[in-house]
N, C-alpha and C positions, 0 to 999 in steps of 0.2 A: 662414322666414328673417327678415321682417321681429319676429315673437315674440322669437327668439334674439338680436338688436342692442336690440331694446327692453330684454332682461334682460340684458346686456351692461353696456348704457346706466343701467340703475339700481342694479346693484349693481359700480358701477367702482370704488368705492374700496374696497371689502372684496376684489376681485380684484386693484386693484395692491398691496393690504396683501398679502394671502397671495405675491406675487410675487416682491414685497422680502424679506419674511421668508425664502423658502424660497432665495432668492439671497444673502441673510445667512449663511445657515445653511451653505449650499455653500463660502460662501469661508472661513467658519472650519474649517470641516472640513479644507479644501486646503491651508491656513497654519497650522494647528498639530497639533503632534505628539500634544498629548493628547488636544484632541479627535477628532482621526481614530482613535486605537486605542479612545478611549471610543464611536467610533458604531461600527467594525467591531465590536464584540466586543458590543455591543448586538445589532446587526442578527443576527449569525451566532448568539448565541444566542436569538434568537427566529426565524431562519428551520429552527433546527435541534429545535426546540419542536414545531413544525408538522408536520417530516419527520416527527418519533418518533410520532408521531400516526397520518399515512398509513401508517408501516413496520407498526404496530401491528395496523391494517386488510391490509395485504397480507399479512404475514407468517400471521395469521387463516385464510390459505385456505391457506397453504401449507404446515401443519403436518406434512402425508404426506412430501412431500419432504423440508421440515427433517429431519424424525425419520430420514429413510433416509441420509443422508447424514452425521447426527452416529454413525449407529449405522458408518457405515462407516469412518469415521476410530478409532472406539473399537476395531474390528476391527484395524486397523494399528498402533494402538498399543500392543496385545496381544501381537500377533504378533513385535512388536517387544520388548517387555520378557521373552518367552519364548525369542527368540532369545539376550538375554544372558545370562539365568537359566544359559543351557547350556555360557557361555565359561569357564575358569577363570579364578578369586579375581583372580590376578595380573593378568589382561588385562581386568577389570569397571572399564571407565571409559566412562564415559557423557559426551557433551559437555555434553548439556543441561541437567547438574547448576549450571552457572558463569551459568545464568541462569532468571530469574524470568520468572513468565507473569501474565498481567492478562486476564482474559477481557473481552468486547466484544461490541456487536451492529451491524452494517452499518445504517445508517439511512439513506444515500444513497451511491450509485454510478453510475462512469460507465466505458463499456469503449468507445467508440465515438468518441471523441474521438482528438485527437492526442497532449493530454496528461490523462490521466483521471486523477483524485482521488475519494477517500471518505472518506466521515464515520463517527466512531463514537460510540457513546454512553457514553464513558470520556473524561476528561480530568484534567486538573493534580489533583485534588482526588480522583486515585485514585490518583496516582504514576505519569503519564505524562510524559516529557520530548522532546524533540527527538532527532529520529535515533534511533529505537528500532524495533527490525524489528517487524513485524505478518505474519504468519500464521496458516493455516488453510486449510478449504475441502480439505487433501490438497497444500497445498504452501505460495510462500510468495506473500505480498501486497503488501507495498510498504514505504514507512516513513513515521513519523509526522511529520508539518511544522509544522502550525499548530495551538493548543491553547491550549482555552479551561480555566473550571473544569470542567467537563465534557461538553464533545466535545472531539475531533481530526478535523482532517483529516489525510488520509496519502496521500501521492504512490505512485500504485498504480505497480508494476514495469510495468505499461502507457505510460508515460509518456517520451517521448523523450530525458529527463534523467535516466533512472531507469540506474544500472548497479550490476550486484551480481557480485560474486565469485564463478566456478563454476568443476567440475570434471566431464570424463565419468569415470562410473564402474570403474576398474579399467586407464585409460587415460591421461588428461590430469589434472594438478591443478591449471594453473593457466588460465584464460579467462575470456571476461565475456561476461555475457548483459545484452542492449539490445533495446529495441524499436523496430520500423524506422516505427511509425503505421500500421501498415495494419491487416491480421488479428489481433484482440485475442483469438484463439486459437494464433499461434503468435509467438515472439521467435527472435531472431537471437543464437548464438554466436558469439563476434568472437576473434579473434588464437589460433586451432589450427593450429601449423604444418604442412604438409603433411606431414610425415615418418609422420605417425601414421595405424595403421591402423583405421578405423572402421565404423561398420556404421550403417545404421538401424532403430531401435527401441532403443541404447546410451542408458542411464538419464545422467539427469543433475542433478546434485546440489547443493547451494552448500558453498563451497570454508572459509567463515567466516572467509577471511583478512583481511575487514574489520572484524572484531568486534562485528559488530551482526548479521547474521546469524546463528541457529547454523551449526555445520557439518554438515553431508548430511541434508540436507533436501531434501525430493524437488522439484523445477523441474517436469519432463516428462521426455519421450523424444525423441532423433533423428529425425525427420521427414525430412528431406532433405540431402542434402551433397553440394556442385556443387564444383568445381576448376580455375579455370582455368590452362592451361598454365604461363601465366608467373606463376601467381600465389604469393605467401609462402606462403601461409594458407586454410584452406578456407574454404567458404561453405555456413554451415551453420545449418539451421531445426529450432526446438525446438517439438513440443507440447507448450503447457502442463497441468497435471496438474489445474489449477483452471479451470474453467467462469468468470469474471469476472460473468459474467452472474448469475449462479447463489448468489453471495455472500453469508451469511445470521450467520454467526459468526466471530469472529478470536480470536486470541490476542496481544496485544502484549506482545514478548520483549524484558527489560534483563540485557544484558552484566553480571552483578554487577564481573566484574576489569576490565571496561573505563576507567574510571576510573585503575586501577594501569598500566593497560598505555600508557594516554596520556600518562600523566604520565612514563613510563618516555622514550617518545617524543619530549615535550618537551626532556627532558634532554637527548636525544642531539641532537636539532637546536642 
């Protein structure tokens, strides 16, 4: 004890210098606008340096999984381009022509929180912008918020803020799927009038009435659907089709007509 006040006692003024400094440095940061987007964007992209580093070393062991799970998305999306192969001319309209893909790599995630976010290793200086849907994994992911020159964070559909336009399958087309914070394996579909007749295991899809989603993109399946007597609407749990945990490659999707259709928007407002 007495050591530690000795060297206390001898280097006090290079300790109140570093004090004041770093108390200097805090209030400029809190009082200006440039400097604070100049140390965020500093700090995020060097703590996002560091992630790509560790993901590098993790991803290393996980090369088996990786590979089994992009092989199985290749599998559905096969499956899928031979299903339309088989429609006639007239009715070969694909939704996911009206938008562009950006591929990514998960470099940090969070499923376990209340509101969970990730990072990708794509940003401004590949053509990422705000509000652009992120998918993969076999369904969808969240959407893009924060962006640097290259990363994004993106507000995973985990996230208590997070609501996306859905539909069940052959059933309902208009509902929204939300998460209630608990089980980051299963979310909540909101406002399905009771009138409708449903089942569990009923696919469930996004609706792309928001424009930044595509449309019927797979969410999950029916999990549970509870009713109460007096109630409007049912109470109903969706398994998600993506593992969060498990999260290793994304696609970030731009609406190409989105643009047209806002501005169409605007007008009418």
């Amino acid at each position: 004890m007495k050591s530690l006040l000795l060297f206390l006692y001898r280097f006090r003024a290079f300790i109140t210098l570093i004090l004041l400094e770093t108390a200097c440095a805090v209030l400029i940061i809190q009082n200006s606008h440039y400097h604070r987007a100049l140390f965020f964007n500093s700090s995020n992209n060097a703590i996002a340096s560091v992630l790509v580093v560790a993901n590098n070393i993790t991803n290393y062991f996980r090369l088996r999984q990786i590979n089994e799970s992009l092989a199985g998305e290749n599998l559905r999306l096969k499956n899928r381009l031979h299903n339309l192969a088989r429609l006639p001319d007239s009715l070969k309209y694909d939704s996911l022509r009206n938008f562009n893909f950006i591929k990514a790599r998960v470099i940090s995630n969070s499923a376990d929180l209340r509101n969970n976010l990730l990072t990708i290793d794509i940003g401004r200086s590949q053509g990422v912008k705000k509000d652009m849907a992120v998918i993969g994994g076999g369904g969808i992911v969240g959407k893009t918020r924060y962006i640097s020159d290259n990363f994004t964070v993106v507000t995973s559909i985990l996230h208590t803020e997070s609501m996306v336009p859905a539909l069940i399958k052959g059933k309902v087309n208009i509902c929204i799927l939300q998460w209630d914070g608990t089980n980051p394996y299963y979310v909540d579909l909101l406002y399905v009038p009771r009138h409708y007749v449903l089942e569990v295991g009923d696919t469930v899809l996004t609706s792309g009435y928001s424009g930044i989603f595509p449309p019927n993109l797979l969410v999950g399946r029916i999990a549970a659907i509870n009713l109460s007597e007096d109630a409007p609407f049912f109470d109903i749990k969706v398994k998600l089709a993506n593992d969060f945990y498990q999260l290793d490659y994304v696609e970030v999707a731009e609406n190409m007509q989105l643009p047209e259709i806002d501005s169409l928007k605007n007008l009418a407002e």
